[in-house]
C-alpha positions in Angstrom: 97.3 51.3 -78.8 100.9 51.3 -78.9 103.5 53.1 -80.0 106.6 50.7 -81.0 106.8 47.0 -80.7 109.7 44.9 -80.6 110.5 41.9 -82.4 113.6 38.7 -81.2 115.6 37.7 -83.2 118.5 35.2 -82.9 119.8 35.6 -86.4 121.2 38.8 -87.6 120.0 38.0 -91.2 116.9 36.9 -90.3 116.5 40.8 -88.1 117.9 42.5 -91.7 115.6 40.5 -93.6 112.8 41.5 -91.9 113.9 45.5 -91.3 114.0 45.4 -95.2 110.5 43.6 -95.9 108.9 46.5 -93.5 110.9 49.0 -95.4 109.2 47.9 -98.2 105.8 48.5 -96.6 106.9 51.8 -95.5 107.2 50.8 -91.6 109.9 52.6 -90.1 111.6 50.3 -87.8 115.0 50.4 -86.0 117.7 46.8 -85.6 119.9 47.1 -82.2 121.7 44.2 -80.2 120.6 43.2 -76.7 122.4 41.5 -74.1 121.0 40.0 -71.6 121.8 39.9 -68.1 124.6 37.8 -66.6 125.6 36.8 -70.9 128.8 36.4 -71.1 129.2 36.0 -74.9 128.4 38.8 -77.0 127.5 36.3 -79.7 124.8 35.1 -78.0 123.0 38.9 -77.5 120.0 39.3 -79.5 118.9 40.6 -82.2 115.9 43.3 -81.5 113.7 45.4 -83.7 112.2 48.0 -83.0 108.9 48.8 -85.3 107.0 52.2 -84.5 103.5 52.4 -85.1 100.6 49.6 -85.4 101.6 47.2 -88.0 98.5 44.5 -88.9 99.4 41.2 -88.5 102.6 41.7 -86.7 103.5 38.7 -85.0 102.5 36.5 -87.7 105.0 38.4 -90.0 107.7 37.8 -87.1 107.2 34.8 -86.8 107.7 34.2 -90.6 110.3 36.0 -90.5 112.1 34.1 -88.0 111.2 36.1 -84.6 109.2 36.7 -82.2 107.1 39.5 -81.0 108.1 40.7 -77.5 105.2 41.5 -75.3 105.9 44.5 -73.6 102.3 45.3 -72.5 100.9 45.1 -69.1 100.3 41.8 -68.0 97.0 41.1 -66.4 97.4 40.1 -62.5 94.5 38.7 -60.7 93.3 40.2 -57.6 94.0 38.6 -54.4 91.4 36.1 -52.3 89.5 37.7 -49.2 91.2 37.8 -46.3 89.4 35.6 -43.5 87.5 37.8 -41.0 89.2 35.8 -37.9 91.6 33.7 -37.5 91.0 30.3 -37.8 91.0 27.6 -35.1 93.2 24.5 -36.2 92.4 22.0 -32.9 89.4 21.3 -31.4 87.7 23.4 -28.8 86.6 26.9 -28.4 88.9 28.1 -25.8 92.3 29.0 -25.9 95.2 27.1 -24.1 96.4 28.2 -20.7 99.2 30.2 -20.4 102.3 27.8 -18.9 101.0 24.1 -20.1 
C-alpha cells in the first residue's frame, strides 16, 4: 500500500482543478512545481500533486483531469541468466594455442 502518490501535470489549471475535485472528496492533497534537470525555463517546470492516502481509481481520475499518475513504486527487474560453467571455446580444437605463434 502506499502512502502518497503523485500526479503530472503540465497545466497549472488543470493541477487546481483537480486539487479542488479531491477536496471535494475529502482527499487531502498538496500542488508544488518541479523542475527538472538541466530545464532551463521555469515555465516549462511541472506541475505535481501530491495526494496522501489510497484514492480508488486514481489514474483514471488523473488522466481526466489532465495528468498523469507518476509511478514511484519499485520497478520489477528480472534476474540475470546463468553464468556459463567454463568458458567457451570459439575455434575448433580442444587444445590451446602455443605460447609464441
Amino acid at each position: 500500500m502506499r502512502d502518497a502518490s503523485a500526479i503530472h501535470f503540465d497545466e497549472r489549471d488543470d493541477a487546481e482543478a483537480f486539487v479542488e475535485m479531491l477536496a471535494e472528496r475529502r482527499v487531502t492533497a498538496h500542488l508544488h512545481r518541479e523542475e527538472f534537470a538541466g530545464e532551463d525555463d521555469a515555465e516549462d517546470a511541472a506541475w505535481i500533486v501530491e495526494v496522501a492516502g489510497e484514492v480508488e481509481d486514481l489514474a483514471s481520475l488523473a488522466e481526466e483531469a489532465g495528468g498523469w499518475l507518476i509511478d514511484a513504486g519499485p520497478t520489477a527487474i528480472s534476474p540475470a541468466p546463468p553464468l556459463p560453467e567454463a568458458p567457451k571455446r570459439l575455434k575448433r580444437g580442444s587444445s590451446p594455442r602455443p605460447a609464441g605463434r
